[in-house]
C-alpha positions in Angstrom: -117.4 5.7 -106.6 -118.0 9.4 -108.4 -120.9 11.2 -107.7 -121.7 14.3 -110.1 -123.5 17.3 -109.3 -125.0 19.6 -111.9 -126.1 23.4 -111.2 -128.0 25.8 -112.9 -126.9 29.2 -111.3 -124.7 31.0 -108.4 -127.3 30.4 -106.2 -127.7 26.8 -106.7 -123.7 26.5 -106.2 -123.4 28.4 -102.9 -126.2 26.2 -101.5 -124.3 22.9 -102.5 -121.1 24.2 -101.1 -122.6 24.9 -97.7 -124.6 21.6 -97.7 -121.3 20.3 -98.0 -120.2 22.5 -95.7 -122.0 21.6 -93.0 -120.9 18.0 -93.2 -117.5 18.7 -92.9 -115.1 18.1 -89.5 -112.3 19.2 -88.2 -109.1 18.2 -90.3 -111.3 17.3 -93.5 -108.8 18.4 -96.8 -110.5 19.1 -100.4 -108.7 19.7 -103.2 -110.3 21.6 -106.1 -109.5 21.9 -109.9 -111.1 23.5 -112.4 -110.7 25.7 -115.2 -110.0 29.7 -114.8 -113.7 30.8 -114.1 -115.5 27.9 -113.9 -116.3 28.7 -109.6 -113.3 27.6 -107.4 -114.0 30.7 -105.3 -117.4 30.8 -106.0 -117.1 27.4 -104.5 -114.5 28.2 -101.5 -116.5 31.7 -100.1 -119.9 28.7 -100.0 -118.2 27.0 -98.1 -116.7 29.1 -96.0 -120.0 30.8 -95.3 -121.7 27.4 -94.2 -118.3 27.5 -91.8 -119.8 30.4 -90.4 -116.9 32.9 -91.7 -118.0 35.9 -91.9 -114.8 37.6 -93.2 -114.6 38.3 -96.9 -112.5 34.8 -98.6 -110.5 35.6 -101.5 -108.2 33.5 -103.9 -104.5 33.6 -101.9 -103.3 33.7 -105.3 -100.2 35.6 -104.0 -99.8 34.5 -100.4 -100.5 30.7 -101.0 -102.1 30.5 -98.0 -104.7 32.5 -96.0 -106.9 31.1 -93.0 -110.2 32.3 -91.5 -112.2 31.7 -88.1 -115.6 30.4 -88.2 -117.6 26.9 -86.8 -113.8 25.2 -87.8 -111.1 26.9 -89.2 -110.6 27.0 -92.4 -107.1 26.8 -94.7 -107.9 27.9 -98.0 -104.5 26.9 -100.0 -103.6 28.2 -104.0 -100.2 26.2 -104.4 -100.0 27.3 -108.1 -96.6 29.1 -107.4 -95.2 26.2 -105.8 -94.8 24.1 -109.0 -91.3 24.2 -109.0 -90.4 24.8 -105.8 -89.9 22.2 -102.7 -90.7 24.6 -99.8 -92.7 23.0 -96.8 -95.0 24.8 -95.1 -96.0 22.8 -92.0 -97.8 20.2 -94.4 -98.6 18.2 -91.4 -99.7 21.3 -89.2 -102.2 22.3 -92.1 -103.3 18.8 -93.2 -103.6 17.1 -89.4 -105.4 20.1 -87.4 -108.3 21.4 -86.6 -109.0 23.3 -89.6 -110.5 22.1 -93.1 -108.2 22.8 -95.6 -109.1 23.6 -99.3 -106.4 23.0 -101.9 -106.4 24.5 -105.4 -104.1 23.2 -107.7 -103.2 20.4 -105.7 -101.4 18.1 -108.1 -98.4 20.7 -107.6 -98.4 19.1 -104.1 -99.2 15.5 -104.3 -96.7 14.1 -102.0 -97.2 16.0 -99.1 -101.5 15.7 -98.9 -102.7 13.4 -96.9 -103.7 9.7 -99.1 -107.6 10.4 -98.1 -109.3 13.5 -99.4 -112.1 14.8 -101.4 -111.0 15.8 -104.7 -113.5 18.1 -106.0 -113.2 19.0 -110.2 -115.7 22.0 -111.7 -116.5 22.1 -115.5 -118.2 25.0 -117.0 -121.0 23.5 -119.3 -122.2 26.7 -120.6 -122.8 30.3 -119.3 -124.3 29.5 -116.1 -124.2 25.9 -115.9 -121.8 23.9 -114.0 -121.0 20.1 -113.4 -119.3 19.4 -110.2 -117.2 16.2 -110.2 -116.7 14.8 -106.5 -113.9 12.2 -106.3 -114.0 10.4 -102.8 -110.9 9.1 -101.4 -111.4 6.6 -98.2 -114.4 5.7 -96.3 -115.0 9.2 -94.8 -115.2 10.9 -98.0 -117.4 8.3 -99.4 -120.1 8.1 -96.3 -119.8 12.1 -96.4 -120.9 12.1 -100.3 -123.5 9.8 -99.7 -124.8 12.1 -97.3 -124.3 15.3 -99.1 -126.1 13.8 -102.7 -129.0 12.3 -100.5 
């Protein structure tokens, strides 16, 4: 099952993401997609602040990976660059710790995620508006969407 999420503002986003945040355990992995601009970072520095991170998060655009301290650790991935490339980072390292891991542009990286996740899609439906599309993948995921749409 899908469960959507609509929001009206920045503010209404950042409380979602740390809702969501706060349900989240150690070795949880979401993947995000979304358009340029429509609030993958917005999204990502939420969550991170309902992690308790109090460094600032930024896209790792050009490092492909950066990782911050807070209640867990977090793994906050940007695999664009790997599209045509079959370099392995510690897949299993990142994916079966103690950190939650966010992944944008994940399809790039298909094979080596683990089969359950939370994919997580963002549509901008006008200026300020956003839908948030949450795509469950095994039993945890599901139970912790229940939760978080409650």
């Amino acid at each position: 099952m899908n469960y959507t999420k609509y929001v009206t503002s920045l503010e209404e986003t950042e409380q979602f993401a740390q809702q969501l945040a706060h349900l989240l355990e150690a070795g949880d992995v979401l993947t995000l997609e979304g358009d340029l601009g429509a609030g993958k970072t917005t999204l990502t520095k939420a969550i991170a602040k309902g992690l308790g991170i109090t460094r600032n998060v930024s896209s790792p655009t050009f490092t492909i990976l950066k990782q911050y301290e807070g209640r867990l650790p977090l793994n906050h991935l940007d695999v664009y660059r790997l599209s045509e490339s079959d370099e392995d980072l510690g897949w299993d390292e990142l994916f079966y710790g103690d950190a939650v891991s966010i992944v944008e542009w994940a399809q790039y990286i298909d094979e080596e995620l683990p089969k359950d996740r939370l994919a997580i899609e963002i549509y901008r439906e006008g200026d300020t508006e956003r839908r948030i599309e949450l795509k469950p993948i095994g039993q945890h995921y599901e139970r912790l969407c229940e939760e978080l749409m409650k």
